[in-house]
C-alpha positions as CSV (number, residue, x, y, z in Angstrom):
1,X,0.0,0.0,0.0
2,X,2.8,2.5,0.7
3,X,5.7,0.3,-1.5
4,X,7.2,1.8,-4.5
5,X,5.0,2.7,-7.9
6,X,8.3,2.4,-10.1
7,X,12.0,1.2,-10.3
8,X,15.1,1.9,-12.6
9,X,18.5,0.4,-13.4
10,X,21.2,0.0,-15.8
11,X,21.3,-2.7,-18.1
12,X,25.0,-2.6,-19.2
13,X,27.6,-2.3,-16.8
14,X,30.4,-1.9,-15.5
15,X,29.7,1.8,-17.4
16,X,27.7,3.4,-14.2
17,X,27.5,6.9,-15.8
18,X,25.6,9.7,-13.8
19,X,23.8,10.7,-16.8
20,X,22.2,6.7,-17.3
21,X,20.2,8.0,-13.9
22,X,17.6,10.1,-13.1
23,X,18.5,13.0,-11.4
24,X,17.0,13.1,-7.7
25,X,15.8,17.1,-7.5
26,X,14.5,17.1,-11.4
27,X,12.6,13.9,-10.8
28,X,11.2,14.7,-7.7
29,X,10.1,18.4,-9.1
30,X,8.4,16.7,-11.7
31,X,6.6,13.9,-9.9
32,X,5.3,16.2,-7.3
33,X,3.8,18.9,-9.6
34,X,1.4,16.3,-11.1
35,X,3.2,14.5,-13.9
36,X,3.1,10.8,-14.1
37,X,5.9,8.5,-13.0
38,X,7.7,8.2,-16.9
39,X,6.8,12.0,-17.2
40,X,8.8,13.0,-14.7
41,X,11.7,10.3,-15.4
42,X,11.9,11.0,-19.0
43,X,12.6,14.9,-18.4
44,X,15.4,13.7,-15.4
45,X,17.9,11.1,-16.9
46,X,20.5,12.8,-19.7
47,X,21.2,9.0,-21.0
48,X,17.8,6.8,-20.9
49,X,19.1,4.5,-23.7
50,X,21.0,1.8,-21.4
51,X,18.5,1.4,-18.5
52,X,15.1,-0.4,-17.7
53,X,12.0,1.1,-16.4
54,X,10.1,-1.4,-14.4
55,X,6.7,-0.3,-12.9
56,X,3.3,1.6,-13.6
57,X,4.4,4.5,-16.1
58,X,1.2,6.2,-15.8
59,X,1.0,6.2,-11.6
60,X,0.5,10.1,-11.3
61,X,-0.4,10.1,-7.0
62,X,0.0,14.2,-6.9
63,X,-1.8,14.8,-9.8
64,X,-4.8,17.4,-9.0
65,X,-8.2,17.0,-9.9
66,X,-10.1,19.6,-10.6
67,X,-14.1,19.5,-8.8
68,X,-17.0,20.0,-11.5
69,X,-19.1,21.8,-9.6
C-alpha cells in the first residue's frame, strides 16, 4: 500500500555513468507537480538508452483533480 510505484537500473555495466540516472531534484520536481511517474523520469535522466523502467508508467499520485461543480 505504501511500496514503491516504479524502479530503474542500468542494463549494461560496469559503465555506471551519472547521466544513465535520473536526477533526484528534477525527478522529484516533476513527480510532485502532477506528472506521471515516466513524465517526470523521462525529463530527469540525460542518458535513458542503457537502462530499464520497471513499474506503472502512468502512476501520477499528486496529480490534481479539478471538482465540476
Amino acid at each position: 500500500e505504501a511500496g514503491a510505484t516504479g524502479s530503474f537500473g542500468t542494463v549494461v555495466e560496469p559503465c555506471n555513468l551519472a547521466q544513465k540516472f535520473p536526477h533526484p531534484a528534477v525527478f522529484a520536481a516533476h513527480y510532485l507537480a502532477g506528472e506521471t511517474l515516466i513524465e517526470a523520469y523521462w525529463k530527469s535522466v540525460a542518458m535513458p538508452g542503457q537502462g530499464l523502467f520497471i513499474g506503472e508508467p502512468l502512476a501520477s499520485p499528486f496529480r490534481r483533480v479539478e471538482s465540476s461543480r
